[in-house]
Every structure is written in structure tokens, then in C-alpha cells.
N, C-alpha and C positions, 0 to 999 in steps of 0.2 A: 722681320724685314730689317737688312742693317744695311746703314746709309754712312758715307761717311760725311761728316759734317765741316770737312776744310773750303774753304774755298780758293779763288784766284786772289795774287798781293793784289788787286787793281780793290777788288771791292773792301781787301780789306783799308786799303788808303781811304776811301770813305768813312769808313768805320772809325779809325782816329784820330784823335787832337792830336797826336805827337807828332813829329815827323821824321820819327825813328821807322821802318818799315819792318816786318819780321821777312828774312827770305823763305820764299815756299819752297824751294829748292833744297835736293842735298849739295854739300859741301863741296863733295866729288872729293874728301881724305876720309874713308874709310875707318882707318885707324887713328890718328893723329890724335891730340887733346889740346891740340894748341887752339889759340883764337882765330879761326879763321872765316870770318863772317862773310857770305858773300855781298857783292854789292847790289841791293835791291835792283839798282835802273837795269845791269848788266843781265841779270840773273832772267830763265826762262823756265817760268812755273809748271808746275805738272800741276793741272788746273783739274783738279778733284771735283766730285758730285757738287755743284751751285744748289745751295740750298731754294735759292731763288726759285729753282726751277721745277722745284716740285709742288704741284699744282695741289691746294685747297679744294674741299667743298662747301666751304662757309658760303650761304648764298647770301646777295645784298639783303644788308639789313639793317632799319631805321626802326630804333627804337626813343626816339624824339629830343633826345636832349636827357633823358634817366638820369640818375646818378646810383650805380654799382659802390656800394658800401663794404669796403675790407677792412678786418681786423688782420694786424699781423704779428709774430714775434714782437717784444719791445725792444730784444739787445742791441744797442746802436751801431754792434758792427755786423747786424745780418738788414741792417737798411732800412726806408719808411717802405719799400716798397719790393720786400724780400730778395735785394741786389748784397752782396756781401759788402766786406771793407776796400771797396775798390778807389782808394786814396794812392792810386798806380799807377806810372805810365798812361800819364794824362787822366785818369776816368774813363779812360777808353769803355768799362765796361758799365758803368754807371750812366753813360750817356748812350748807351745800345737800351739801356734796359727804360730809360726816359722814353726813346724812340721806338719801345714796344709797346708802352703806355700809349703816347699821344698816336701812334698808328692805327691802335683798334677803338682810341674814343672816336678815330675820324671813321674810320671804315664803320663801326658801329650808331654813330652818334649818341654815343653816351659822355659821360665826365665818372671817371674811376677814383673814389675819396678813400684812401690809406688812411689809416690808425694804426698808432700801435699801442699794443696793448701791456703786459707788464715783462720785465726786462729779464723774469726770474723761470728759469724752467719749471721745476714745481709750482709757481703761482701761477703761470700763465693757462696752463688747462683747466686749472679750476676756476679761475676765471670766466674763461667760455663757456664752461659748464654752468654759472651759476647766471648768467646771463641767458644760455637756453633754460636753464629752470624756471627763470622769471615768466617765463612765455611771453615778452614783451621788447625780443633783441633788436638792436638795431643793424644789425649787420647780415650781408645778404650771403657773406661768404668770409668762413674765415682759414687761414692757412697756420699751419697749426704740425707740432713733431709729426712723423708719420704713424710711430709706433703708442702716439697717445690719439691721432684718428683713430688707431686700431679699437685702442683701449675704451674710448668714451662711445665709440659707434655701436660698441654691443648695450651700452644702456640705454639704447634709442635717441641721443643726439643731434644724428646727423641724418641726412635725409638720402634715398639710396639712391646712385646715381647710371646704375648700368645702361638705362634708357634715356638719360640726358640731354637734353634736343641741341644738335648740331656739335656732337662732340666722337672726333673720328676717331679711336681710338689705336685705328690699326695704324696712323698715321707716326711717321716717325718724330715726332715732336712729343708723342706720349711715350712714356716708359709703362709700356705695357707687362712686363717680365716681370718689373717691379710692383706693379699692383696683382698680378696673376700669386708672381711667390708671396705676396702678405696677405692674401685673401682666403677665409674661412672657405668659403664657394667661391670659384670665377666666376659662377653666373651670376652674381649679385656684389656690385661695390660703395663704398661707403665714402671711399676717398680719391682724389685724382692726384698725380704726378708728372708730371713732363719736363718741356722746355720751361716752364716759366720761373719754374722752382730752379734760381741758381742755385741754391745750398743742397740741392740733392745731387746739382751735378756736382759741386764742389766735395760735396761727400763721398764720392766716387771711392771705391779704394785703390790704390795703387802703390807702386816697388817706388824709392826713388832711389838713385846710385848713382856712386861718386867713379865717372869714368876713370880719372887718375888712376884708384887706388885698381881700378879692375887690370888696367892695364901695365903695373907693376908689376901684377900676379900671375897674369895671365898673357893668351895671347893677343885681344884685341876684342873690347867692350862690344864692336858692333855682335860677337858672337850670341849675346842676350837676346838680341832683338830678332835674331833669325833662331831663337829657342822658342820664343812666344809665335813666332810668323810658322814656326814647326808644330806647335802644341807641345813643345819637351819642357816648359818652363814649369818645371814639379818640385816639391820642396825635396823629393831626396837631389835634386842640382843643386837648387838653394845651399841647403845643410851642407854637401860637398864643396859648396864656393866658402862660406863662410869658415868652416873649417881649415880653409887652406892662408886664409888671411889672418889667422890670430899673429900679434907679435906681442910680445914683454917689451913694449917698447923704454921704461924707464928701468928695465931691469931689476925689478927686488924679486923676483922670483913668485908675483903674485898678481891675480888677475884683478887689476885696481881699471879707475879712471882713464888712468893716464895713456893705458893699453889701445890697441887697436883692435878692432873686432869685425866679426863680419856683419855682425846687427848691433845695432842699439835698440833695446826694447824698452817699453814703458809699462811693463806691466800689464795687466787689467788690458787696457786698451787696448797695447796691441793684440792680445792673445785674443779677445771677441771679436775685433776685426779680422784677421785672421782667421779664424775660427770661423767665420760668417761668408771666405773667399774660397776655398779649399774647392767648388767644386762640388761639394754633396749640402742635399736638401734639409738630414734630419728628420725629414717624415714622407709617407707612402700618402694616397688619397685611395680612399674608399671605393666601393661602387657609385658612391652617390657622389662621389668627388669631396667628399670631406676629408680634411687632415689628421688622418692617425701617427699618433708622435715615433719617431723609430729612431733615437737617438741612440740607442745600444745594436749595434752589428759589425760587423767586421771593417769594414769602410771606419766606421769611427774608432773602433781599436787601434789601426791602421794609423788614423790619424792624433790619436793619444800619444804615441809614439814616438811619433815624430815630432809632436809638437814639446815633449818631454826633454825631445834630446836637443833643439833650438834653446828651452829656456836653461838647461841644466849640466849638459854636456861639451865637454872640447873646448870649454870656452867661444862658442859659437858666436853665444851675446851676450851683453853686459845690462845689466839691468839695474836700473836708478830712480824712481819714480821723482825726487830733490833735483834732478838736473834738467836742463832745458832740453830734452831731445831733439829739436830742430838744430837750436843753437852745436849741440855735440856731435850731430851730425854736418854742417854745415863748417866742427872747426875741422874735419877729414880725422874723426877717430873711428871710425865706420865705414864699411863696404854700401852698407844696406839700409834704409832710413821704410819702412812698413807703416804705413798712414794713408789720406786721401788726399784728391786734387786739390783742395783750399789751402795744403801745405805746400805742393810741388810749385807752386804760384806767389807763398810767400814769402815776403824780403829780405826775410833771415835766409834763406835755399836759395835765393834770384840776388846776395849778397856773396856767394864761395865764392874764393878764389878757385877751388878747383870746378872742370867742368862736372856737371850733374844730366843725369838722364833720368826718366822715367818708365815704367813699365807696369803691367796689371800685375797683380798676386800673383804669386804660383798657384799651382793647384795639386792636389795628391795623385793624381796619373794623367799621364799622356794620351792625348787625345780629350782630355775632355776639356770642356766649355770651362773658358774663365766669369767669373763670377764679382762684379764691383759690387758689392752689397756692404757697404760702409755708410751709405748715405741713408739708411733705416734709422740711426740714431739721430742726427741732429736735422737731417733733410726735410724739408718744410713741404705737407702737402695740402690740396684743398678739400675743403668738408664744406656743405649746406647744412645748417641747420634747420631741424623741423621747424623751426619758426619761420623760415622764409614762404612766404607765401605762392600757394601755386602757379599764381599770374606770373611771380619774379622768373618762373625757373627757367622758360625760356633763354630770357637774359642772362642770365649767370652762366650757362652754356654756351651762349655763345661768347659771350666777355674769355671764358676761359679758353675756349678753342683759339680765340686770336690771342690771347693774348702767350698761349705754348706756339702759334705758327709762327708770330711775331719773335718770338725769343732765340725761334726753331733758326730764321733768317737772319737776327741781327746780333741778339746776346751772345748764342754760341759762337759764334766766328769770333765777336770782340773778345770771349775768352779765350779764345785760339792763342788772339793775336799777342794778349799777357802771358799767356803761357808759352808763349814757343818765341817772344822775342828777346831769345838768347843770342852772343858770339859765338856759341861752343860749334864744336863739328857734328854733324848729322840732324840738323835741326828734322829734317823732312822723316827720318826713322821713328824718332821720340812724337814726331806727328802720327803715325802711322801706327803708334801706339796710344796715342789720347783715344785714337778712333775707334781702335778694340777694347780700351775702358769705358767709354763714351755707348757702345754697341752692347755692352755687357752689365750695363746697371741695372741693378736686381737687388733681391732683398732675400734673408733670410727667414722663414716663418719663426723659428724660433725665437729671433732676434727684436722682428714687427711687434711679438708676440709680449715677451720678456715683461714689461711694465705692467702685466697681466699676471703673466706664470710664473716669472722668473725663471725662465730657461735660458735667456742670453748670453747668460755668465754662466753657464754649466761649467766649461772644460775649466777657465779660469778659477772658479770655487774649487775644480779638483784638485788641478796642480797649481796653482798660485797658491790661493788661501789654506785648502787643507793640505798641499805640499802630499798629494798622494804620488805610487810612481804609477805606471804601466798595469801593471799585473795587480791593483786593485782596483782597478776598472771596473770590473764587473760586479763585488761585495757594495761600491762606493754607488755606483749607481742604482742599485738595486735598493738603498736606504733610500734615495731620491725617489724613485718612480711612484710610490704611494702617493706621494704627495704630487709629483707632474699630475699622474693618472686623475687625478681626484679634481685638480685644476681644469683641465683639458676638460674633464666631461662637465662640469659649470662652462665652460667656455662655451662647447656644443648646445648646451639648453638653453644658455642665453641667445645663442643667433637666433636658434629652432624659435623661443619666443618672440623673437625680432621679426624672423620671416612670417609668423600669423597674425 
């Protein structure tokens, strides 16, 4: 079910302290890249799906005064109460996400008490892990990487939660896609996702592009966005734009810094995210719905290829892991800036002079589904641990359902409202595109998987680290699969013991 999650400016004027307004409206220039912001009061919104008005099943519920105990991340800029660095235009979204709290301790009558736990990704899952060893945790629910739910759920952890009392799942405040693609079985899950996790939405992936330079080169930015509204936005367009924008711009006759390119890549990073949007799964499911690994077939030769000729060929992209990639994108030496929504939102990108757009990944053929599955690595989801007691689990279900409906109605729109409150032109296209990022969060099995198998980094280990090209694709992987295969079926024995 895809919803779009913009709303009318009236409710977003609630939503903020500032009193800057974003228009919901287009610009009505097309092409231009000049500043032309409409003027809120004037402006007549094309008033999208009101999240408001999609109707819950949470039935009243009085749980007397409780207190719901959370542990969470400790880094202090994923927040006490898993809200990002929102130090923004106002708090706008820090103070939506306060308003999803105190909404469901009323509607619930509970008190919701945050902790956090250690600030270090490595330390912090074994942390929780050694706290359910103890068999004696204090915490009723913790939220936790998605892809280390994965990993600790198969040593019995966390408690299963497919049957969870009052948790709708088909509703659109859950990212169903996203726990379906990271699930051993769909019929059995370990971990939840939704609205309430802003870092999963933050982690979203997506295109960012610097309109100026499109519109140097070409004939008119808005062409992108009716490539995505088509399905044609594929990486052989990609590779064909970026190709067309190389300059020597200080002239030594070498592809330095100072050049202009159609991507800035970072490496590693971007190549798994990437790698993880494309469009293909990685693996088939069984008759029994289990995940068989199919990381070698044509599909991925296909996209070996191409991914070869991004980091390698034509001067496509320039590749620095020592340089700021927002900041080198942001100073317009780039077409193409390949990351997630917590970048397209940050002050270094919401700092260009030139205007900037956004857009989802491409993908390797037309017609098929885009894929945000970037928000598997740092996207925060929720686990029960077997210590919680059975009388709690009610409660915790329902805690979490309001607190993704609540997020569904006030979070997401205040990050609308950070994100889209730009001067540039076309605000309501780049909106129109959060929605198919927003509609398309998903994950990759291999990716969810990776702190387990190490398959994340596949393509990366090929042509980053061991710099293979194409055409040892199949020798390179074939050294690999012994050891995937070997992994994989540990991985299988371990659920199968889980499930008896």
C-alpha cells in the first residue's frame, strides 16, 4: 500500500516553531534555477493524502499509569529518544517527535522512560546482549541497528513478534517491505520498523543533484524527475549524464580534485549503498520461503558492469575517501552527490549556493521498482527481549503501534517540512519524489544480513579492495561461495533451532 505522506501548509504551520512556511505548491518555472520561492499566504496547495485521516485500529487502552522502559542508541546525534540532530529550523522535528511521545503516553496512559545506552556501535549490541544474558534486564524494549536485530535474533534474544497484540502491520506507518526483505521467513519476525524510527527514514537512500550544473549541460533538470515518474531513471542514464559533464576544469590534463565530475563517490559506502538500490534482491526464496543466496546471475554481471564503469571509467566519478563528500558536493564539483535522506536535510547541502534536488537511486532496468534500502545499516529498529515478561507484551505493542501512528501524523510531515523548506524552484516535484523514497524503503537480505555473513560488501571487496574488473566475476566469486554457502546454512540451522 503506498501512501503519500505530504500534507496541507495549514497543518504544517502547526507543526512549526519557525515562521518560515515551506510552499506546497510548484513554483509554476519549470526550468529556471533562480530563487523563486512562492509566497506561503498567496500560494494554493495541492492538499496530498492528510495523514490525519487515515484511520487506526488501536482500540482505547488504559494501562494505568506503566512506565514502558527504552534503551536506545547512545550517539548524541541520533537523540534520547531516537529523533536525529534536529538543531534545524526551529526543532521543528524534535518537537513533532516530543509530540509523538507525550500523545501515546495520553492516549495510552502510560510514562515512556528513554535511556541510552553506549555511544559506540560495536559496544552497544553487546551491550544488550549481555544484559539479556543476565536474565535480569531492565528494559522492556530496545531499539537497536537493524542489521544487528538481525544478527543477535538468531541467538534467541529477542522475542518473536509476528503475533504482537495491537500492531497493524499492513498499516502505513510500518515499513513492511523492509522487514519482509530482511526476514529469514516472513512468517516469523524478530524486529519492527516504521514511522517511529526517524533514522530509518533518514537512512532512506537517495540521488541528490545540483540543478545548476544539470542545466548547463542539458536541457532542463525537471527532465529527472519525469525519468523517475516514467521508471527510465537506470544507471545506463545515470552513467550517460555523468559522462557528459566531466570538465578538466583547472586544466593539467589530469583527473584531479579540482575537476568536475558527474559523481563524487566515497568509496565503500557508496558502492554498498548502491549496490543495495539497484533494483535486484540477491536471492530467490525456497518452497518453504526460505532465502537461497543468488548473488551470481546475469542481473548481477549486468550490474558488475556498470558498476565498474561509475567507479573506473570516463572519468565518470572521482573518488576521495580524505575529502568531505557533502562539503565537495555542496562546493558544485559534482552533478551527482549518492547517499540518504539525513544528508539531503543537512546544512552543509541546505548551505549551496547553487539550487539542489533530490531523487531515489536509479535502478538497472526500466520498469522496475526503486529500492531506498540504505537505511539497513544505521536505521534503528525495535526488538523485545526474552526477558520481557509476558504480561508486558501487550504493552509494548501497543506503545509501539502509537508510537509509528503518532510519528506516521506528526514526525513525518515535520520532516517534510525541513526538508522541502527550500527557495529553489520545484519544491512540490522534489516533494513528489521524497514520496517514492518514502513508499520504497526496503532493505537488502544481503545487506540486513552482512554483520553475520559478510555479504554486504561483496561488489565493494571485488572492485574497490581486490580492484577486480568484469570478466573475473565469476573465478572471483566462485572463491567466495564456499565460504557464503557454509555461512548461509549456519544461518538456516540457527533460525530452524530458534523456530523449535
Amino acid at each position: 500500500m503506498k501512501h503519500s505522506v505530504r500534507i496541507a501548509c495549514a497543518l504544517l504551520a502547526l507543526l512549526t516553531v519557525s515562521p518560515a512556511i515551506v510552499s506546497c505548491g510548484t513554483s509554476g518555472d519549470s526550468g529556471s534555477v533562480t530563487d523563486n520561492a512562492v509566497n506561503a499566504s498567496t500560494e494554493t496547495a495541492a492538499v496530498t493524502e492528510d495523514p490525519n485521516a487515515i484511520k487506526d485500529n488501536l482500540p482505547a487502552l488504559d494501562f494505568g499509569g506503566d512506565t514502558v522502559k527504552i534503551m536506545h542508541f547512545g550517539l548524541e546525534d541520533m537523540g534520547g529518544n531516537d529523533s536525529s540532530d534536529w538543531n534545524r529550523e526551529g526543532d521543528v522535528v524534535a518537537d513533532a517527535v516530543i509530540t509523538r511521545d507525550r500523545a501515546t503516553e495520553e492516549r495510552l496512559n502510560v510514562t515512556i522512560a528513554y535511556e541510552a545506552g553506549s555511544d559506540d556501535w560495536n559496544t552497544y549490541p553487546s551491550e544488550v546482549q549481555k544484559m539479556v544474558q543476565a536474565g535480569d534486564c531492565p528494559y522492556d524494549i530496545f531499539f537497536l541497528e537493524s542489521s544487528q536485530c538481525f544478527r543477535l535474533s538468531l541467538d534467541g534474544y529477542f522475542r518473536e513478534v509476528s503475533d504482537l497484540a495491537h500492531i497493524d502491520i499492513n498499516q502505513p506507518w510500518w515499513y513492511k517491505n523492509f522487514m519482509d526483505g530482511g526476514a529469514i521467513s516472513t512468517d516469523k519476525r524478530y524486529f519492527l520498523t516504521g514511522a517511529f524510527s526517524v533514522s530509518t527514514l533518514e537512512g532512506a537512500s537517495c540521488t541528490i543533484f545540483n540543478k545548476k550544473i544539470y542545466n548547463n549541460f542539458f536541457e532542463s533538470y525537471t527532465e529527472l524527475y519525469d525519468m523517475v515518474d516514467a521508471h527510465k531513471w537506470t544507471y545506463d542514464k545515470f552513467i550517460e549524464l555523468c559522462r557528459d559533464v566531466y570538465q578538466d576544469v583547472n586544466g593539467n590534463g589530469e583527473a584531479d580534485e579540482d575537476d568536475l565530475y558527474g559523481l563524487f563517490n566515497r568509496g565503500q559506502q557508496t558502492v554498498n549503498y548502491v549496490s543495495m538500490s539497484t533494483g535486484l534482491t540477491y536471492l530467490q526464496r525456497d518452497d518453504n520461503g526460505l532465502p537461497v543466496l543468488d548473488l551470481y546471475n546475469d542481473d548481477s554481471i549486468r550490474w558488475v558492469e556498470k558498476l565498474y564503469t561509475i567507479l573506473n571509467e570516463n572519468n565518470i566519478s572521482y573518488t576521495n575517501t580524505k575529502l568531505d563528500g557533502m562539503q565537495h558536493f555542496a562546493d558544485s564539483n559534482a552533478l551527482f552527490f549518492l547517499g540518504w535522506l539525513s544528508e539531503y536535510t543537512n546544512e552543509v547541502i541546505r548551505g549551496m549556493e547553487d539550487p539542489y534536488g533530490v531523487l531515489p537511486m536509479p535502478v538497472l532496468d526500466e520498469g522496475m521498482e526503486y529500492k531506498s534500502a540504505a537505511g539497513t545499516v544505521n536505521g534503528q529498529s525495535a526488538v523485545i527481549p526474552v526477558t520481557t515478561d509476558d504480561a508486558r507484551l501487550e504493552l509494548c505493542g501497543a506503545t509501539l503501534e502509537s508510537l509509528s501512528i503518532e510519528a506516521y501524523r506528526t514526525v513525518i510531515p515535520a520532516w517534510y517540512e525541513v526538508a522541502l523548506k527550500s527557495k529553489h524552484a520545484d519544491t512540490e516535484r522534489d516533494a513528489d519524489m521524497i514520496d517514492v523514497i518514502y513508499n520504497t524503503i526496503d532493505t537488502s537480505f544481503i545487506m540486513i544480513a552482512d554483520k553475520l555473513l559478510g555479504t554486504g560488501s561483496f561488489f565493494w571487496s571485488m572492485l574497490g579492495s581486490s580492484k577486480k574488473t568484469p570478466g573475473e566475476f565469476a573465478s572471483y566469486y566462485e572463491k567466495q561461495a564456499k565460504s557464503f554457502d557454509k555461512k548461509w546454512a549456519s544461518m538456516l540451522e540457527a533460525f530452524a533451532e530458534l523456530e523449535s
